[in-house]
C-alpha positions as CSV (number, residue, x, y, z in Angstrom):
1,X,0.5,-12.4,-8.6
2,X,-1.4,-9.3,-10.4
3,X,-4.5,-9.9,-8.5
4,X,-2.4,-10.4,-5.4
5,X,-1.1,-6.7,-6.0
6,X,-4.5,-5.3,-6.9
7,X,-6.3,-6.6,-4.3
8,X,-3.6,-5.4,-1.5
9,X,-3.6,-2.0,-3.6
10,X,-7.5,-1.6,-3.5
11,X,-7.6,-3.0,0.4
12,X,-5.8,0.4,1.2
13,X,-8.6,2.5,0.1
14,X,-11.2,0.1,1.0
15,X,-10.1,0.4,4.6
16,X,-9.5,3.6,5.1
17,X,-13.1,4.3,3.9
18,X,-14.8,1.9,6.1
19,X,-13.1,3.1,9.1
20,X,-14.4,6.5,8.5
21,X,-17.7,4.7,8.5
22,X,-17.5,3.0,11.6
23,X,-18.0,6.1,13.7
24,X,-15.8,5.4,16.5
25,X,-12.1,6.7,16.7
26,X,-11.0,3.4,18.1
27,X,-12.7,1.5,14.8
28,X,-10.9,4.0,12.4
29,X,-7.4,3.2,13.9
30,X,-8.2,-0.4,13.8
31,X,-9.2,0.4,9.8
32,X,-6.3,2.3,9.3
33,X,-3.7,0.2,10.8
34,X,-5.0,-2.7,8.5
35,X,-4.3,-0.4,5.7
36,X,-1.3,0.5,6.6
37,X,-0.8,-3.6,6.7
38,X,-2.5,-3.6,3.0
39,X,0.3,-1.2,2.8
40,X,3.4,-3.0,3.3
41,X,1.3,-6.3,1.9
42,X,1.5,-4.2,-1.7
43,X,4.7,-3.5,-1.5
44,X,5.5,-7.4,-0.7
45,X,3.8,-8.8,-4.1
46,X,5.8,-5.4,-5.8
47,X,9.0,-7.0,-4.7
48,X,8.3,-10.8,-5.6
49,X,6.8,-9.4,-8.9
50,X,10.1,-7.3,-9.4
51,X,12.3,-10.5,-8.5
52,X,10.3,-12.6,-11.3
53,X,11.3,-9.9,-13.9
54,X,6.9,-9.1,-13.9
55,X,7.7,-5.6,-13.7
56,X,10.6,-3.5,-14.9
57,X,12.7,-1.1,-12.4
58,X,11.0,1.6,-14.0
59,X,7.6,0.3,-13.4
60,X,8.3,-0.5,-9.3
61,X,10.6,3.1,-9.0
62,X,7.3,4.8,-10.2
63,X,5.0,2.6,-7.7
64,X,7.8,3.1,-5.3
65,X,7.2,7.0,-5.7
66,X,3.6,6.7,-5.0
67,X,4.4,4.2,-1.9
68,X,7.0,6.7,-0.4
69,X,4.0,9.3,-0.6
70,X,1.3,7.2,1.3
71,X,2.8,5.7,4.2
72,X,4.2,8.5,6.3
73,X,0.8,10.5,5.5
74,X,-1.2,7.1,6.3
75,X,1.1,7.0,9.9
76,X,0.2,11.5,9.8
77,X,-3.7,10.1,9.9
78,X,-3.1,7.5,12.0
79,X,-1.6,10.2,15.1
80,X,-4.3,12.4,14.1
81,X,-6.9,10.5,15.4
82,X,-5.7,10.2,18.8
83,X,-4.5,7.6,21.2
84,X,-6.8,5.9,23.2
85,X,-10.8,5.6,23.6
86,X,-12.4,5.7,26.8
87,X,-14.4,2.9,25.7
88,X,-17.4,4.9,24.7
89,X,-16.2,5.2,21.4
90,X,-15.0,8.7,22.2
91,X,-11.4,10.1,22.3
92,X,-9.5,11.0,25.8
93,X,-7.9,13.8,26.5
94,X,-4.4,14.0,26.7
């Protein structure tokens, strides 16, 4: 379950970063929205590892913390990228 929760926890990153690299708007939202799925995939093993008495309330309230910091500025990115492509890889207006 450890590995489980590091790998979703380093997927985050790992996404975000290769969407940047893609080049196109609509390949960074794809990215990101995977993250964001990384995301709530993290918080999944947290819960189970919580339930099995892995980690201590104390250890998940200070992952919870960090958690309640990402997502709504991972969504933020997300909307700053735009909506839609025009297919060219390049952002509408509007």
């Amino acid at each position: 379950m450890g590995k489980q929760i590091v790998s979703s926890a380093d997927s985050i990153g790992a996404n975000i970063a290769e969407g940047l690299g893609r080049g196109s708007s609509q390949d960074n939202r794809r990215f990101i929205k995977i993250a964001r799925g990384s995301l709530n995939e993290t918080q999944h093993w947290l819960r189970l590892a919580h339930t099995h008495n892995l980690l201590t309330t104390e250890q998940i309230n200070a992952i919870k913390t960090i958690i309640n910091e990402v997502a709504p500025k991972l969504n933020s990115y997300l909307n700053s990228i735009g909506n839609v492509s025009d297919g060219q890889g390049q952002m509408t207006n509007g």
